[in-house]
C-alpha positions in Angstrom: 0.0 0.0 0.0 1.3 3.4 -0.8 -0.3 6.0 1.6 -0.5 9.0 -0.8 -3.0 10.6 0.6 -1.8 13.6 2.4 -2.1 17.0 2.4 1.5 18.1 1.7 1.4 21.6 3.1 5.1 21.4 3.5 5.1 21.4 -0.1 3.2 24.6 -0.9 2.3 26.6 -3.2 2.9 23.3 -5.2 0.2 20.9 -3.2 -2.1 24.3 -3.5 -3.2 23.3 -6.8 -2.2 19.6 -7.1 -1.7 16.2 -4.5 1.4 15.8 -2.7 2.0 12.2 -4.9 1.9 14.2 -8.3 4.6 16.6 -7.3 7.1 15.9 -10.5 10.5 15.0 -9.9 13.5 14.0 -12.2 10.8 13.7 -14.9 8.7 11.6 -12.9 5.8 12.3 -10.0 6.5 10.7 -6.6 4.0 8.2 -7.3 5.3 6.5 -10.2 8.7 6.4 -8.3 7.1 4.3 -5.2 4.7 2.4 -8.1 8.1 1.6 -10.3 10.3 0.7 -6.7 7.2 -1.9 -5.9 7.2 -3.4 -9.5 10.7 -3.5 -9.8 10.7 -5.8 -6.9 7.7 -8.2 -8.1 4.4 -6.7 -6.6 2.3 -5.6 -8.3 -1.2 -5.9 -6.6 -1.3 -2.3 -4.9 -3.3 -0.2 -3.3 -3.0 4.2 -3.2 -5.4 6.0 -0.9 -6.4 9.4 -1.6 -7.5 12.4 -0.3 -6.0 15.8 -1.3 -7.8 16.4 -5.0 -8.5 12.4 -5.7 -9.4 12.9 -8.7 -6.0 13.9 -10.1 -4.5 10.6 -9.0 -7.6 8.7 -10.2 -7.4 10.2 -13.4 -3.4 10.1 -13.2 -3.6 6.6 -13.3 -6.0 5.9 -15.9 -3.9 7.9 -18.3 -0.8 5.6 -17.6 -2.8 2.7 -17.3 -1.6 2.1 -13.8 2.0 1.6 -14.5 1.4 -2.5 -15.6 0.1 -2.6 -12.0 -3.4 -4.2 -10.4 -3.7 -1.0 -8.7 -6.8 0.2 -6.5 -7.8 3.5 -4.9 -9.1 3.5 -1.3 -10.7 7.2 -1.2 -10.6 8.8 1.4 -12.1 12.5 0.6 -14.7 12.5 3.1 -11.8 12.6 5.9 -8.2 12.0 6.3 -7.9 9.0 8.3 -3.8 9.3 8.9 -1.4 5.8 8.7 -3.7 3.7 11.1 -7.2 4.2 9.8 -6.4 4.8 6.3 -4.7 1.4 6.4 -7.9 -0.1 8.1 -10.1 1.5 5.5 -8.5 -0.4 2.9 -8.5 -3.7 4.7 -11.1 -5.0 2.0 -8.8 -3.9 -1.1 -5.5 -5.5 0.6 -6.8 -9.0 1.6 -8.8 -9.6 -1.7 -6.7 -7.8 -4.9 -5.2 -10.4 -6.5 -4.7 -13.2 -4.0 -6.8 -16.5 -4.3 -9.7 -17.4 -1.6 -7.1 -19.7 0.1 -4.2 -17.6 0.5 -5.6 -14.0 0.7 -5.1 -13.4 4.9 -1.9 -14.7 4.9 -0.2 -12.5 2.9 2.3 -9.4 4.7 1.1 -6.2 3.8 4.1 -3.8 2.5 3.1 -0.2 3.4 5.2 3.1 2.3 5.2 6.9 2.1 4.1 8.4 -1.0 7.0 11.0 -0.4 10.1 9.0 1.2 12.8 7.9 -1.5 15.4 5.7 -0.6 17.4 2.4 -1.8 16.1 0.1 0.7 16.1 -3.5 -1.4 13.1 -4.2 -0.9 12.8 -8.1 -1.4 15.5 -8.4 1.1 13.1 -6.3 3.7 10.4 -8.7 2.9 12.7 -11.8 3.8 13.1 -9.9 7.2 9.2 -10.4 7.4 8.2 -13.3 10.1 4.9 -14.9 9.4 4.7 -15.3 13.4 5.4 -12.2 14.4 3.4 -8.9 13.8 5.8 -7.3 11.1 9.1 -5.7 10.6 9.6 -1.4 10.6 12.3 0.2 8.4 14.2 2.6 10.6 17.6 4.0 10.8 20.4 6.1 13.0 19.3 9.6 11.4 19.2 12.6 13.7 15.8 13.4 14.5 13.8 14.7 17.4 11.6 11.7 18.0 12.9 8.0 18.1 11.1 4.6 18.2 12.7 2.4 21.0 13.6 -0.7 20.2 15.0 -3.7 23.5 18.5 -5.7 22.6 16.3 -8.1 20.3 15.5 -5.3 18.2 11.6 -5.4 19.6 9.5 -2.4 19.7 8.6 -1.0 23.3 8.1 2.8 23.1 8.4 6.3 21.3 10.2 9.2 22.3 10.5 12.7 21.6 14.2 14.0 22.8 13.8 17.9 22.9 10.2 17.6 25.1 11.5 14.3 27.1 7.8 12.6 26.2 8.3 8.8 26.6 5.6 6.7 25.3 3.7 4.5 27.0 4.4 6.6 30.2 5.1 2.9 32.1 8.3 2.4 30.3 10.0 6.0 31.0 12.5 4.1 33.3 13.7 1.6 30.6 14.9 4.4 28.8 17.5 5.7 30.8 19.8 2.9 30.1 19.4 3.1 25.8 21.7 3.7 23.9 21.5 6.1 21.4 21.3 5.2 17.3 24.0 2.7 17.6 21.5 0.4 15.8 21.5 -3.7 16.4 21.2 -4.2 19.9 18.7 -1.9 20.9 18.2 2.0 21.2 16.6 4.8 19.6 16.0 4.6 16.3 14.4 6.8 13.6 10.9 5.7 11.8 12.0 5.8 8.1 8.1 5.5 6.4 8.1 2.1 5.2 6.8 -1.4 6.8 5.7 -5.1 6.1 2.7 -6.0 8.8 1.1 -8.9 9.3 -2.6 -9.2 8.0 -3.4 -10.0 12.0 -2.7 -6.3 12.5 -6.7 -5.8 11.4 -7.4 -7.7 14.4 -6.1 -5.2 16.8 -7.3 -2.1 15.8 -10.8 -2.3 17.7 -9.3 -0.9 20.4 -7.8 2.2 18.7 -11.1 3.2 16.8 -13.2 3.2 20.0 -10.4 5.3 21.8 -9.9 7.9 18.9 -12.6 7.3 16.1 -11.6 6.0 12.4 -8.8 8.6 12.4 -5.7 7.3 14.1 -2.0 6.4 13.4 0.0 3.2 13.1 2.7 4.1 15.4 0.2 4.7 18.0 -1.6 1.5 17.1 2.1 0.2 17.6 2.7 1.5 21.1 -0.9 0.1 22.2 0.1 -3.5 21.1 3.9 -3.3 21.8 3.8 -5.4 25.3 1.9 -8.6 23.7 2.7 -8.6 20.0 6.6 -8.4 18.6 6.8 -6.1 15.9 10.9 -5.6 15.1 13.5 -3.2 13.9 14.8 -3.4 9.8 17.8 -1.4 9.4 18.7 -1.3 5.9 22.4 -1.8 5.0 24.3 1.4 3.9 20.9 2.9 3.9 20.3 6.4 1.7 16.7 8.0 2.1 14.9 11.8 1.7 12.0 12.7 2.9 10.6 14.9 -0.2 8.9 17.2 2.4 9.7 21.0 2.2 9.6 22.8 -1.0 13.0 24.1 -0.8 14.6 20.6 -0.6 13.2 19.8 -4.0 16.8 20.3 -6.0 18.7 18.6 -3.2 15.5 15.8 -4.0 16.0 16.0 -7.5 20.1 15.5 -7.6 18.7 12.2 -4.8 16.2 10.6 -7.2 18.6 10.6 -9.9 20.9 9.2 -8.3 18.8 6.2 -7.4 18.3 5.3 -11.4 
């Protein structure tokens, strides 16, 4: 799934008159880079959500015939539903496209940001992917301000932000003080990096997040609420390059990135 479906404010006066995912790029919008990433590594069953003028992606991929892909549109212009709910919106679309009656629950569910290049090999993330666990998250060492946290087995625990001192869930603030910081395998802070293979079972425990914030909520929280009982584990991508295509004025530095990705 390829959440394209914010608003890309960062991005204005470009997203003021078009989505964030049509925003060209070394000759080519940043959807048709994530679409030709996923094809390029064999899947092609995919599903865009939308939000921010849905028509122009709709339309967008009609003209190019969706890229050679099985691609669907989960539409989301009656509200934004952020990572978690727009994810649970498509649930339908993600266990059906493509997949026989047998097999269709079983399959991992690859998930990235419309607007995050990098050279993450991507069948070598899916490998990483264990059918008993909950799924793996792409993250790296980059500075940031807020880290997931991540024990000596590389297992999600908690989230925190370094410049407010906010530790998420409140009850592990004390297994913090002993991580260390971004030094990768083996535990510690580590920056969210947009991308992630979940199990199918991840449908199952999102009950709880809708009745405590609605049909609008995100995965990392979903991820902190299910942390203690279900393993969800740390991918850190060998020498690792990513952008996050998010300000307007980092659209050269973006452009010299993408091209060098060819």
């Amino acid at each position: 799934m390829i959440f394209a479906a914010g608003l890309g404010t960062r991005l204005k006066p470009l997203t003021d008159n078009m989505p964030k995912a049509l925003v060209p790029l070394a000759g080519k919008t940043l959807l048709q880079w994530q679409i030709e990433r996923l094809k390029a590594a064999g899947i092609t069953d995919i599903v865009v959500n939308v939000h921010h003028f849905p028509d122009m992606i709709i339309n967008y991929l009609k003209e190019n015939n969706h890229f050679g892909c099985n691609i669907q549109v989960s539409d989301e212009r009656d509200m934004l539903l952020e990572t978690g709910g727009g994810l649970r919106k498509a649930k339908a679309m993600l266990l059906e496209v493509g997949k026989p009656e047998s097999s269709k629950n079983d399959e991992p569910i690859l998930i990235c940001n419309v607007d995050i290049l990098s050279n993450i090999d991507i069948p070598t993330l899916c490998k990483a992917y264990n059918p008993d666990e909950m799924g793996v998250v792409v993250v790296s060492k980059r500075e940031t301000q807020r880290y997931l946290l991540f024990d000596k087995e590389n297992r999600l625990f908690g989230w925190t932000n370094i410049a407010t001192g906010e530790v998420r869930p409140a009850s592990i603030a004390s297994r913090t003080n002993s991580l260390p910081l971004r030094e990768g395998a083996g535990g510690g802070l580590l920056a969210f990096s947009g991308m992630q293979v979940l199990n199918p079972r991840i449908f199952e425990c999102m009950d709880a997040a809708v009745q405590a914030k609605g049909d609008k909520f995100s995965l990392i929280d979903l991820y902190l609420s299910i942390a203690e009982k279900e393993i969800l584990r740390a991918f850190i991508p060998e020498n690792y390059r990513m952008m996050d295509v998010g300000k307007i004025n980092q659209l050269s530095e973006a452009e010299q990135f993408a091209q060098n990705l060819q």
